[in-house]
KOLLOLUM-42276 format. One record per residue (C-alpha): x, y negated, z. Coordinates in steps of 0.1 Angstrom, whole numbers. Example, Ala and Ser with C-alpha at 12.3 -4.5 7.8 and 13.67 -1.06 7.14 Angstrom:
2
- 123 45 78
- 137 11 71
//
This chain:
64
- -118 150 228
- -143 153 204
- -157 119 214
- -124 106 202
- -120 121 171
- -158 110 162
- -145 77 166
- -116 80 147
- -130 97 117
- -157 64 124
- -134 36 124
- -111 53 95
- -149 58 71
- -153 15 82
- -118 3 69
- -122 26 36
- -157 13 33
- -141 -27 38
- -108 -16 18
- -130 -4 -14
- -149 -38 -14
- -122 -60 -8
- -96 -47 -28
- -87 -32 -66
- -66 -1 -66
- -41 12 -89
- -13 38 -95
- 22 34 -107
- 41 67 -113
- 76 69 -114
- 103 93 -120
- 113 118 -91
- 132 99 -66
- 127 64 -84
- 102 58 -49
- 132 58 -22
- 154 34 -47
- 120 12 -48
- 116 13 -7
- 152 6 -7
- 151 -24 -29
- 125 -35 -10
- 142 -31 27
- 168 -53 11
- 153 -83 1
- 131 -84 31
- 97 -70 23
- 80 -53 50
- 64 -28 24
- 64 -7 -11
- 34 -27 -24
- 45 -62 -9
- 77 -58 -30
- 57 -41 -62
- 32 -76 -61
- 55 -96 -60
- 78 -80 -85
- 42 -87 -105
- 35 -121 -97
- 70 -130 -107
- 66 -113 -143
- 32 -130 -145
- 49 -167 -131
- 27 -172 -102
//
């Protein structure tokens, strides 16, 4: 057992070693409750997550 959970706590340190490199990271807050209207926005129109819909929501503001 512990075997496994050495090589999960392993593989989870990798992809937040790969994630911090590869990609910028920011907040948005929201009002209480605001987060489920998002996800349900989202579900919708067809994205498969939060952040999905959130970039795109940004690209389209920025016109790319």
């Amino acid at each position: 057992m512990a075997n496994t959970e050495d090589n999960r706590a392993s593989r989870t340190k990798s992809k937040n070693k790969y994630n911090a490199k590869a990609y910028d990271r920011f907040s948005v807050v929201v009002p209480k409750g605001e987060m489920q209207e998002i996800d349900r926005a989202a579900k919708e129109q067809g994205y498969k997550s939060r952040n999905e819909f959130v970039i795109a929501a940004i690209n389209e503001k920025r016109g790319v």
